[in-house]
C-alpha positions in Angstrom: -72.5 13.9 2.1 -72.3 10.1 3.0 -74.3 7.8 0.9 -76.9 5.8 2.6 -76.3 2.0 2.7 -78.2 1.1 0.1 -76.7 3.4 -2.4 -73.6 2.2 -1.2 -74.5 -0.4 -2.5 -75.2 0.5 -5.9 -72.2 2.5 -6.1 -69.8 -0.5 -5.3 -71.9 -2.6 -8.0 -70.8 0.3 -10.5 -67.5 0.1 -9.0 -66.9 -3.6 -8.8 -68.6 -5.3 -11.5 -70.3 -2.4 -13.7 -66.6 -0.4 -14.6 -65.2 -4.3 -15.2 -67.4 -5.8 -17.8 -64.8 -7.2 -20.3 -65.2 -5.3 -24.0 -66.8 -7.9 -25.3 -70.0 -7.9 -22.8 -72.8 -5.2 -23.2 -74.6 -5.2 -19.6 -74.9 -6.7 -16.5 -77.5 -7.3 -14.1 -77.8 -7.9 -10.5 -80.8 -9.2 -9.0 -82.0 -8.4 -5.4 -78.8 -6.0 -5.4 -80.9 -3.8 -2.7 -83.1 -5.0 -0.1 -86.6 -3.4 -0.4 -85.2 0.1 -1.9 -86.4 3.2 -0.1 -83.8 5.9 -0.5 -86.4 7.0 -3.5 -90.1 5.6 -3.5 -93.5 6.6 -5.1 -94.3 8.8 -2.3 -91.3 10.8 -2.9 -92.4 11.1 -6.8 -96.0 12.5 -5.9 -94.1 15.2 -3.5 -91.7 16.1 -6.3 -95.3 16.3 -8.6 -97.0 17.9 -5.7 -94.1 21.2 -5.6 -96.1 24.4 -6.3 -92.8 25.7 -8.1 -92.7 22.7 -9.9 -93.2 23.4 -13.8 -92.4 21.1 -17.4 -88.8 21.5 -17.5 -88.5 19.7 -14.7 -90.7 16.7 -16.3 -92.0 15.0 -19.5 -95.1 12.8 -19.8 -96.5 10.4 -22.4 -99.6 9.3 -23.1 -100.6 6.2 -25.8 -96.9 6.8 -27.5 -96.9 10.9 -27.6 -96.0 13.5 -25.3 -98.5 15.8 -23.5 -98.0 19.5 -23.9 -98.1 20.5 -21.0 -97.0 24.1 -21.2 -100.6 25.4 -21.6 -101.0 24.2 -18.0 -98.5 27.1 -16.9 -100.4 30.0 -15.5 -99.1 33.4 -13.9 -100.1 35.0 -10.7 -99.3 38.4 -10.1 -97.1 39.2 -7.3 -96.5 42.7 -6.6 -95.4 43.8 -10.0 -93.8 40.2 -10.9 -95.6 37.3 -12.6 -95.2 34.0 -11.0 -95.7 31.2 -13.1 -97.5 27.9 -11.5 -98.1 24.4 -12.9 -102.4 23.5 -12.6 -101.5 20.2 -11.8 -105.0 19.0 -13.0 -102.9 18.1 -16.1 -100.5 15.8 -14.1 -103.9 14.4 -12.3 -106.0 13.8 -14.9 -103.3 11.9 -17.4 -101.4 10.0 -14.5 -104.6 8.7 -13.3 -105.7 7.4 -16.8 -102.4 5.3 -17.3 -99.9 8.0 -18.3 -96.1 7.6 -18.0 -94.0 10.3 -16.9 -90.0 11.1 -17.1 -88.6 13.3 -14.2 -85.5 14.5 -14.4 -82.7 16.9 -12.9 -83.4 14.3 -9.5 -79.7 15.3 -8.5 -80.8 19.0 -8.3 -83.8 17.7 -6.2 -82.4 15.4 -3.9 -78.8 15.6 -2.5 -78.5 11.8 -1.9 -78.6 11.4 -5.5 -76.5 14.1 -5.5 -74.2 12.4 -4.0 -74.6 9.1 -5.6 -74.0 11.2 -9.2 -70.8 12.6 -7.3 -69.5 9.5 -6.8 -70.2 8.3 -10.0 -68.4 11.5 -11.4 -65.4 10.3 -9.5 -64.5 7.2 -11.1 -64.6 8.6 -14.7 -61.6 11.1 -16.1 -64.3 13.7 -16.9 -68.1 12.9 -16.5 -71.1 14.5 -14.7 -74.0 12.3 -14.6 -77.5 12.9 -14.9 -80.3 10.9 -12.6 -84.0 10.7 -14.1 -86.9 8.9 -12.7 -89.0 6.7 -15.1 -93.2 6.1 -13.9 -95.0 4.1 -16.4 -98.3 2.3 -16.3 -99.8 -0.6 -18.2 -102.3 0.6 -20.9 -100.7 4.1 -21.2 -97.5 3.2 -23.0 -94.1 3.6 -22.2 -92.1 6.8 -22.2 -89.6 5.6 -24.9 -89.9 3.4 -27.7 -86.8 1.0 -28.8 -83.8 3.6 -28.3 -80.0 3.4 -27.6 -78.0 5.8 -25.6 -75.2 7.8 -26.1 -74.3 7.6 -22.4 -73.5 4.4 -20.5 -76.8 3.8 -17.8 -77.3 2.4 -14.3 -81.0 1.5 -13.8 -82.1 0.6 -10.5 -85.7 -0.5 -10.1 -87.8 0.4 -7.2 -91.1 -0.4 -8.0 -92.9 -2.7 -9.7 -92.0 -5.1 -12.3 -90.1 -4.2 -15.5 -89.0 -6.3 -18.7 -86.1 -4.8 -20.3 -85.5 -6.3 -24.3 -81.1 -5.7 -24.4 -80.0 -5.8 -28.5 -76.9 -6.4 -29.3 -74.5 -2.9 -28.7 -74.1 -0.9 -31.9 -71.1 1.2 -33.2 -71.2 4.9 -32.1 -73.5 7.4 -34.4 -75.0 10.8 -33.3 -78.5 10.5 -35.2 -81.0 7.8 -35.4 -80.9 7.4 -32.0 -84.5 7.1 -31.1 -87.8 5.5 -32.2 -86.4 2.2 -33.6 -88.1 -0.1 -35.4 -87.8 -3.9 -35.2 -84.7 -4.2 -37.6 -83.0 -1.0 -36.2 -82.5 -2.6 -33.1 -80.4 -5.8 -34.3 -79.9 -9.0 -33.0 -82.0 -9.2 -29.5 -79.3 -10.6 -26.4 -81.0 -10.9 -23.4 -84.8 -10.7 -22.4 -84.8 -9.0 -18.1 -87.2 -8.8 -16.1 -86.3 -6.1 -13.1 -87.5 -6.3 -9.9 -87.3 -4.0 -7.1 -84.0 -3.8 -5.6 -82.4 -5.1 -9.0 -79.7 -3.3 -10.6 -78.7 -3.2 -14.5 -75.9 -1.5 -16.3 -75.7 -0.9 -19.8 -72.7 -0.2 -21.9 -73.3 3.2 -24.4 -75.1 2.2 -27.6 -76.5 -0.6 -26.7 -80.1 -0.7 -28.2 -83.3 -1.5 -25.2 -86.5 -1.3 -25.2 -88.6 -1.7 -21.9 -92.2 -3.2 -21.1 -94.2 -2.3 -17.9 -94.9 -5.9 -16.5 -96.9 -4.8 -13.6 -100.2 -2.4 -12.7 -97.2 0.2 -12.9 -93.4 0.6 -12.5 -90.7 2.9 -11.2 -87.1 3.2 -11.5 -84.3 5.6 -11.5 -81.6 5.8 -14.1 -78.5 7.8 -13.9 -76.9 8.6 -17.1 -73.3 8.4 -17.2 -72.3 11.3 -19.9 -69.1 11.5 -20.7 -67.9 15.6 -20.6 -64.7 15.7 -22.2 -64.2 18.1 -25.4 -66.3 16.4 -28.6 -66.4 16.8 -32.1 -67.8 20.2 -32.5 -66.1 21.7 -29.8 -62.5 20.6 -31.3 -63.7 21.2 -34.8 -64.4 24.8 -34.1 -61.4 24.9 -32.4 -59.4 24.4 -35.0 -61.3 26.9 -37.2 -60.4 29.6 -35.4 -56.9 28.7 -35.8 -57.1 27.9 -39.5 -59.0 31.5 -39.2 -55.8 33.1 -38.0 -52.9 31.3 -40.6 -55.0 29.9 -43.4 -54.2 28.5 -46.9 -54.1 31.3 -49.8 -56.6 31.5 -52.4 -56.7 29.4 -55.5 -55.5 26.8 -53.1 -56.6 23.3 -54.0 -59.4 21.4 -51.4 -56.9 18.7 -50.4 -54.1 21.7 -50.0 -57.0 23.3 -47.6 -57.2 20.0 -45.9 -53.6 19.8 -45.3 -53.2 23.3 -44.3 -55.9 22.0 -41.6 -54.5 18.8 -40.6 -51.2 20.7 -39.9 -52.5 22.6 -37.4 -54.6 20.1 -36.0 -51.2 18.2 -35.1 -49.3 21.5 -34.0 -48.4 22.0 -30.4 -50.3 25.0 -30.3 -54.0 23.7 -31.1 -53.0 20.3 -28.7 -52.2 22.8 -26.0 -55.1 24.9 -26.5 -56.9 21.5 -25.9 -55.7 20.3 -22.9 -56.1 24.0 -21.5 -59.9 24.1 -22.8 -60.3 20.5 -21.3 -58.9 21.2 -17.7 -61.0 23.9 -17.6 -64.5 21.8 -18.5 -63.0 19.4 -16.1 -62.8 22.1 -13.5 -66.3 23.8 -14.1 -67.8 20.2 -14.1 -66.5 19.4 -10.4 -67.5 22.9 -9.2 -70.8 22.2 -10.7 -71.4 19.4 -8.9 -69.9 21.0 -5.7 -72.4 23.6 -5.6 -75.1 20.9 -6.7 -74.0 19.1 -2.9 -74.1 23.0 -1.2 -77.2 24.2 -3.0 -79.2 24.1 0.5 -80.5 26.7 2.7 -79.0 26.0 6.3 -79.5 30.1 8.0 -81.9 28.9 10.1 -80.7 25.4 11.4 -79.6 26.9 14.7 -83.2 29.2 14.8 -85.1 25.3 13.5 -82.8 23.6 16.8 -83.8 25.7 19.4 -87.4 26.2 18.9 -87.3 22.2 18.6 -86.0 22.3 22.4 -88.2 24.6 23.6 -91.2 22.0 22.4 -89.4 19.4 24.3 
């Protein structure tokens, strides 16, 4: 699918500018990168809310600092001999209209455009597939996250509202402690941003942000930029299995274990089973994606065409 022109225009700011930031410079913004954004607006928010099949997988909201539970909501009709569940969206209603904030995510499943903005994201990295989430927050109801850092490099574009954005200085990579950050957590504060609609910010991974609705209420999307090669665990179990197969006698000492490991971490046989175990992520990643983009319905486009002539 093409990309409409104005996330053309966000792509070629990731392209150009974003994937060029020299090491040493943590984020970059662009103001008035798109010219009164439409390709995803409130409107199209309250008909994602508004989906009968839509249920809390799909969404996360917070109230005062804490997030609702919002699986009591989910009822069952009977059909036939099936149970159907449902959302009662007087949850959504009653908390969004008292200053809630809401997260919704999997927008690439939800909307091919984004789809096809995450492809082309996907396509300048060696093995990524991103994720797109929509942010709604509201003065008095507290934001969705507190000071955090992400794993993940981020491109945020703003589409509504006014939003300030506190940017710490970037932080060396951890997997725990990620969230909730307190004052001294965060580090040395860089940059103070306020986003407007139609501005665009990137963030480098593990840089520490914390945001501040500076309007009645604000929306923007963020598409998370995961890297999907093989990590720690995967490679560490890996090689497990293969110290599983040839591993050190008994009575051996620790560091002889060690060694024993460390050999086959450097044989040709664990790289190899590797780079076969990569490929194939690589693979199922780009097929995912694919069928993301053909994930529609079209049996009845040449049934929907003729009916529309016959009303002419």
């Amino acid at each position: 699918m093409e990309l409409s022109p104005q996330l053309r225009q966000l792509r070629d700011f990731y392209y150009k500018t974003a994937l060029k930031l020299p090491a040493n410079q943590d984020f970059v913004h662009a103001k008035g990168l798109i010219d009164k954004p439409a390709f995803f607006s409130l409107e199209h928010l309250q008909a994602h809310l508004n989906n009968p099949l839509l249920l809390p997988t799909y969404f996360k909201m917070y109230w005062q600092g804490k997030e609702v539970d919002c699986k009591p909501a989910v009822g069952h009709k009977l059909i036939q001999t099936s149970e159907a569940p449902f959302l009662n969206k007087g949850i959504l209603q009653e908390y969004l209209a008292n200053g809630a904030s809401l997260v919704l995510e999997g927008i690439d499943i939800l909307d091919p455009q984004i789809n096809a903005m995450c492809a082309a994201i996907d396509a300048a990295n060696e093995c990524v597939l991103s994720n797109s989430v929509v942010f709604f927050s509201q003065t008095g109801g507290g934001e969705a996250y507190r000071g955090h850092l992400d794993t993940a490099d981020v491109l945020v574009v703003q589409l509504a509202g006014h939003k300030k954005w506190l940017v710490h200085q970037r932080q060396a990579p951890r997997w725990v402690d990620l969230n909730e950050l307190d004052a001294a957590a965060m580090g040395p504060l860089q940059a103070e941003l306020l986003m407007a609609p139609g501005d665009a910010l990137y963030l480098k991974n593990y840089t520490p942000h914390q945001v501040q609705t500076a309007d009645d209420y604000s929306l923007h999307m963020s598409f998370d930029i995961c890297d999907r090669r093989i990590n720690a665990d995967t490679a560490l179990h890996l090689l497990l299995e293969q110290y599983n197969r040839d591993a050190a006698p008994p009575y051996t000492p620790t560091p002889g274990i060690v060694d024993k490991l460390i050999s086959h971490a450097a044989s040709s046989q664990y790289q190899e089973r590797l780079a076969q175990l990569g490929q194939a992520q690589l693979e199922n990643y780009k097929r995912a994606r694919a069928h993301l983009g053909a994930n529609r319905v079209g049996a009845l486009d040449a049934l929907i065409a003729t009916e529309a002539k016959r009303r002419k």
